[in-house]
C-alpha positions as CSV (number, residue, x, y, z in Angstrom):
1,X,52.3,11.0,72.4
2,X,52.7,12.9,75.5
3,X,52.2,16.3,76.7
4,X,52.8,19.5,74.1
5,X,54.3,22.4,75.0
6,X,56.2,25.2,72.9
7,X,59.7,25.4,72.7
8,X,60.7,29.2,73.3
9,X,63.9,31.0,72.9
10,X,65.4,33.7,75.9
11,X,62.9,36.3,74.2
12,X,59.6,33.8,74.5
13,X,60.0,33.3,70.8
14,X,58.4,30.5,70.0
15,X,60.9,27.8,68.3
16,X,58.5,24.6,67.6
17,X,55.9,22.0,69.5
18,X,58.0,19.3,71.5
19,X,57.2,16.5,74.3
20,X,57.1,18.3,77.6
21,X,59.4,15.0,78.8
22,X,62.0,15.9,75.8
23,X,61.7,19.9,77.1
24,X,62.7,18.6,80.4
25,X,64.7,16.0,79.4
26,X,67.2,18.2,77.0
27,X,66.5,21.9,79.3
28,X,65.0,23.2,76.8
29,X,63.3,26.4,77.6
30,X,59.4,26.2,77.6
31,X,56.3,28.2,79.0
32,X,54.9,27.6,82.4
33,X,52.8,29.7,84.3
34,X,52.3,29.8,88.2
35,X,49.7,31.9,90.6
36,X,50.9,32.6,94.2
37,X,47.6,32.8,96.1
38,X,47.9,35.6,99.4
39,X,44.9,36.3,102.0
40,X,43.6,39.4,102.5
41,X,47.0,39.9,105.2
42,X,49.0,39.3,102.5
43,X,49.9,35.3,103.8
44,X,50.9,33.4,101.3
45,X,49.1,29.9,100.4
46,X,51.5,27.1,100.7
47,X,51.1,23.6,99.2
48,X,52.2,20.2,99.9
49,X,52.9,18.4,96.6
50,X,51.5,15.6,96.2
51,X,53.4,12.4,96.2
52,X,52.4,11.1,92.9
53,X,54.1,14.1,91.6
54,X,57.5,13.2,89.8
55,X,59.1,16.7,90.3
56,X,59.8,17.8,94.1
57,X,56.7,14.6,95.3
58,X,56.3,15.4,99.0
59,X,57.5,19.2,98.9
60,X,56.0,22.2,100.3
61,X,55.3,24.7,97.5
62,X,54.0,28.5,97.0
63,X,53.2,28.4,93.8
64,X,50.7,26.6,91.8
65,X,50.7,26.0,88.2
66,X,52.0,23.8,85.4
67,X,53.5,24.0,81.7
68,X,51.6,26.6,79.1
69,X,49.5,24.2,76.7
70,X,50.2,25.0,73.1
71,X,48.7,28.1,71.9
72,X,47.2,28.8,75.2
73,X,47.8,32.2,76.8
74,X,50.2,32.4,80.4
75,X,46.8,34.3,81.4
76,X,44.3,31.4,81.0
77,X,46.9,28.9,81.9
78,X,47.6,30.6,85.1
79,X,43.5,30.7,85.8
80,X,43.2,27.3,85.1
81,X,45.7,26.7,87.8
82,X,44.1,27.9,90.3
83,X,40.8,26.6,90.9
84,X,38.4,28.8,92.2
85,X,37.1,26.8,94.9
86,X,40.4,27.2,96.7
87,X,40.9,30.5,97.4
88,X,38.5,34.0,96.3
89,X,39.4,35.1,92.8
90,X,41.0,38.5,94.3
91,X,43.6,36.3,96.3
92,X,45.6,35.0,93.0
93,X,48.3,36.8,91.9
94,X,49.4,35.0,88.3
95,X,53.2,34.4,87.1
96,X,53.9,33.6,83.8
97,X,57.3,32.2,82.5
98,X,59.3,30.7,80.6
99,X,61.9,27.7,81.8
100,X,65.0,25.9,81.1
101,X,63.6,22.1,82.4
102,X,63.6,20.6,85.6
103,X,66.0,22.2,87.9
104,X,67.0,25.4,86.2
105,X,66.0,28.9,87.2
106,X,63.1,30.6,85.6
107,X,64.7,32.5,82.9
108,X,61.6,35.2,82.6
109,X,58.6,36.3,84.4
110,X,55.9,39.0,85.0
111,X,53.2,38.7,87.7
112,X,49.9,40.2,86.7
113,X,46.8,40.3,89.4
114,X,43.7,38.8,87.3
């Protein structure tokens, strides 16, 4: 079995425990959080993907992050994102939410400075 994340609705509801691949697969909508990490001179961190990656292999990137684990909050999920040895903890600012599968816009967010 792969990957579990929860299957949410447009109001973060959660709907049931499904197969990230299948949430990606179908579009269904499904918790992720991010953290953009900015310097003191409010630059912004940017990534290069690595090329393992399925999604976007290659591709610079701003945030970092990855799919909410099941009953895991967006908080610790967007710590756990960012490892400290990166960047000092004052530098992350964490995203949570929610998406519609690969390609879509997010549908919700709300950026919280840990």
């Amino acid at each position: 079995m792969g990957e579990l994340v929860e299957r949410v609705d447009e109001r973060d509801r959660v709907l049931g425990v499904v197969e990230r691949a299948e949430a990606e697969r179908r579009r269904w909508m499904h918790r992720i959080a991010t953290t953009i990490c900015r310097d003191p001179m409010r630059r912004i961190l940017v990534l290069r993907r690595a090329e393992q990656h399925t999604r976007f292999p290659g591709h610079y990137d701003v945030m970092v992050g990855g799919a909410v684990d099941v009953g895991e909050s967006y908080e610790d999920a967007a710590a756990a994102s960012c490892p400290r040895s990166w960047v000092p903890t004052s530098w992350c600012v964490s995203c949570s939410s929610f998406c519609a599968g690969m390609g879509s816009a997010l549908s919700g967010s709300g950026c919280t400075r840990p």
